[in-house]
N, C-alpha and C positions, 0 to 999 in steps of 0.2 A: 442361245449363245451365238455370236455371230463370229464368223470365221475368224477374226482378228485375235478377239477373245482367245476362241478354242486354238490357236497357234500358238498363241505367248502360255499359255494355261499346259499346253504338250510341253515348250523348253523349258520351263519350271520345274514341273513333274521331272523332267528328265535329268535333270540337276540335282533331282532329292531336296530342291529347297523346302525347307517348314512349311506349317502349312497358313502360321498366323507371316509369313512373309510373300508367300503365293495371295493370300486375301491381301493384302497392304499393297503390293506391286499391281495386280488388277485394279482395283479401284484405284489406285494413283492414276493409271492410265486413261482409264473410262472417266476422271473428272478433267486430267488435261482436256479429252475430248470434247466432253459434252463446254466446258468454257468456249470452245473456240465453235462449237455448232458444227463439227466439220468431223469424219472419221481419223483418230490419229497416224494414218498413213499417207495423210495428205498436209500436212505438219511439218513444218521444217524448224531448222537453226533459231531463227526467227521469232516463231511462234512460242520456243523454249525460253528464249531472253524473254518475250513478255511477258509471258507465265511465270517466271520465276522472280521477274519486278513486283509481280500481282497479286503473288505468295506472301512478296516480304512488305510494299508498301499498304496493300489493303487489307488481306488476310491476316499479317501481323504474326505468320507464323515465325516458330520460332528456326534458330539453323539447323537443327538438329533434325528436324522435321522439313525442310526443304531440301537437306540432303536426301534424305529417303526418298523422298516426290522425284528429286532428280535421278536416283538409282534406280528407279523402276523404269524411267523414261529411258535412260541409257541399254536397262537388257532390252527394252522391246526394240529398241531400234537397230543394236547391234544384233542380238541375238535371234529374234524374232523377226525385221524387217531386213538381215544383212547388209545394213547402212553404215555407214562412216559415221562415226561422232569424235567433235574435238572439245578435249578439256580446255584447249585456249578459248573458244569461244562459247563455253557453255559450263565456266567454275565453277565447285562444288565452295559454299559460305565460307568462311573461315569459321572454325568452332571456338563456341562462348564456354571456354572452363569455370565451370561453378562448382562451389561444394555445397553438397547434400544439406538438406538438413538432419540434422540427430538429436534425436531424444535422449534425456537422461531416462534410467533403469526408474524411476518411480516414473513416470512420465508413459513409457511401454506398459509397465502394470497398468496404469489408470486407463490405460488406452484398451489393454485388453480386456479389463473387469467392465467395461463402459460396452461392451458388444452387444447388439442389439439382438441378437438371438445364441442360443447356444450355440446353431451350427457356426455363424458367426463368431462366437467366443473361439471355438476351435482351428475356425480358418486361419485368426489371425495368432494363437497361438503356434502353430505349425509357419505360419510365415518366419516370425520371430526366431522361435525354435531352430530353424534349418536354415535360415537365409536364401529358400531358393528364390527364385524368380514367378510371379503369378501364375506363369503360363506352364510351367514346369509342376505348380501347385495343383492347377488341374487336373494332367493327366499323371497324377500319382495315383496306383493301384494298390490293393491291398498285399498283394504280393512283394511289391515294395518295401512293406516295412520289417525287417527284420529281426525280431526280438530277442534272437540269440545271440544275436553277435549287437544288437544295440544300433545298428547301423539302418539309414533309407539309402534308398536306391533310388539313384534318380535319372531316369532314364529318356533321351534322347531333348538333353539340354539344348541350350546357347551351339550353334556351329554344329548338331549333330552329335554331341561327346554325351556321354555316361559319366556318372560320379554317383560315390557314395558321401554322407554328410552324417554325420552322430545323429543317435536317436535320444533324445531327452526324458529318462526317467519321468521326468514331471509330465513332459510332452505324452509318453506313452500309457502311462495312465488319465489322464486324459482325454485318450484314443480311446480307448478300452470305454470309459464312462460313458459316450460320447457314441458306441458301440452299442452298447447295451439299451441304451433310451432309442436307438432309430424302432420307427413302425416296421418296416422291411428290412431284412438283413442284404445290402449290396454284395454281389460278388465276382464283382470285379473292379467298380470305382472303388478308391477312398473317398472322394467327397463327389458322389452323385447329383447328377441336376433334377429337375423339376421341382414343383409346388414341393412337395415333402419329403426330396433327397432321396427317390428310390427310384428314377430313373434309369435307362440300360447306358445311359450318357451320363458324362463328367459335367460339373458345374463350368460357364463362362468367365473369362477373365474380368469380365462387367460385374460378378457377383465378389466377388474376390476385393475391387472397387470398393466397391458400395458399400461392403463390410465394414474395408477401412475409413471409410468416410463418413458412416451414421455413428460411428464409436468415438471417431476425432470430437462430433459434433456434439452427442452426450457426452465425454469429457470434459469438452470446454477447454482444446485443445485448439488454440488461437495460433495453428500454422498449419504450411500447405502440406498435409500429409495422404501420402499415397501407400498402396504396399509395399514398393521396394522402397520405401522410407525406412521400413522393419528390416529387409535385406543391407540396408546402410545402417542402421542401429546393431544389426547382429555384428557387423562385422569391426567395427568400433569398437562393440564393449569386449569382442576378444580381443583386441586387441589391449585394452585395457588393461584385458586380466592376466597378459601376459603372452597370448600365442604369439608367435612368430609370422611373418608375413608370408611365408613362404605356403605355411599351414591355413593361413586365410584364402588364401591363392588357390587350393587343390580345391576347399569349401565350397568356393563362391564362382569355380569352375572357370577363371579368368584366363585367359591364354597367354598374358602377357602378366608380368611381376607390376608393370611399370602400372598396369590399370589398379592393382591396389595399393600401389604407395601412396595414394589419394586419402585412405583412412590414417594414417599421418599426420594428417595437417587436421586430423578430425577428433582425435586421442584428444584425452584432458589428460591424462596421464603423460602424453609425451611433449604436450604444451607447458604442461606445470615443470616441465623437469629443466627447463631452458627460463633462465634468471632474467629479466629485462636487464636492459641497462641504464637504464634508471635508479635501481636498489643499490647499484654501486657508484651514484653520485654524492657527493660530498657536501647536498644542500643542508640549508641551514631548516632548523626547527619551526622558525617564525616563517609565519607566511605574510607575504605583503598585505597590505592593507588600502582598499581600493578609497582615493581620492573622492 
């Protein structure tokens, strides 16, 4: 590790950042580098404009993802190099709002009955199930699931917060099944990694992937579906069914209201319920007749 490294890797640490944002922020850093051939403390203003043209015209990344490139660059420089940076001369993209894509409820079924393995059947069950976030799926422990009260615990979310999210009856017999068939009893993952899930380690966010993506593909599920595809399906069809946003919000551990009013524009229920204006024109029955 070389001292630049082990410096930014200390104000990290010392920040309590995550740890899938500490690995994101280093490698951000160590590729600016190694592009330019030069150690990133010998990098300026400059060098950040061209990197970030090189992101967007060749790389083809998208904004979402050259902002993050650019956030790691700003802590090491400010925090790690105690250097000036100006947002005038080094803007963060303007953000491309898109909505998700969402499955209908027979669509999630096929998706989850299509899992290429058990453990797999269960991953994406519990995604669905709880709407967490992959990375939050991994370090779920056994401890976590609480069957008396029906509730998981989900611990050290999104920003560092805790949340509980309902335990699904279906979901928890399931566990239970799911339970019973492992070769080794875990105790302390819920979903343990290596070859046969009995590892003293949690499974990777790449497995969690992968899941989603062999079950899209056995489906015959001809869109771009990922896991929080399941975390935007969950939160849809409550919405659907009637929760209130406010209760999607505490769920899906959002900090802000405004980030799930986006499931809104995603409801069939709240689209159906808005009449076009069209049903109330006054056209005639016959349709023209093309020349």
């Amino acid at each position: 590790m070389t001292h630049l490294r082990k410096m930014m890797l200390e104000e990290l640490e010392r920040r309590n950042y995550a740890q899938t944002t500490i690995h994101s922020y280093l490698s951000a850093v160590a590729e600016f580098s190694l592009h330019f051939h030069r150690p990133p403390n010998q990098l300026g203003p400059d060098h950040i404009r061209q990197y970030q043209a090189y992101l967007f015209g060749q790389r083809k990344l998208a904004p979402s993802t050259v902002t993050q490139r650019l956030a790691a660059l700003r802590f090491f420089y400010i925090k790690t190099l105690r250097k000036p940076w100006s947002v005038t001369e080094t803007p963060y993209p303007k953000k491309v709002q898109r909505l998700p894509i969402i499955l209908s409820s027979e669509e999630v079924a096929q998706l989850i009955d299509s899992a290429l393995t058990p453990f797999h059947h269960i991953v994406l069950m519990t995604l669905y199930a709880t709407g967490v976030r992959r990375a939050e799926l991994t370090r779920l422990k056994i401890t976590d699931i609480d069957s008396r009260r029906m509730i998981i615990h989900i611990q050290g979310g999104k920003g560092r917060k805790d949340r509980d999210v309902m335990l699904s009856p279906t979901l928890l017999k399931a566990l239970r099944e799911y339970w019973r068939g492992l070769r080794r009893k875990p105790t302390d993952w819920l979903f343990p990694g290596g070859r046969w899930h009995t590892a003293n380690h949690s499974i990777t966010t790449k497995v969690v992937w992968d899941a989603c993506r062999k079950a899209a593909q056995r489906a015959g599920i001809h869109k771009k579906i990922h896991p929080h595809t399941l975390r935007h399906c969950f939160a849809t069809h409550l919405l659907e069914a009637g929760a209130d946003l406010r209760t999607i919000q505490v769920l899906l551990g959002h900090r802000d209201l405004e980030e799930t009013t986006i499931y809104l524009h995603l409801s069939q229920r709240h689209l159906n319920a808005t009449a076009s204006p069209l049903d109330s024109l006054p056209l005639k029955d016959k349709v023209p007749q093309s020349e």
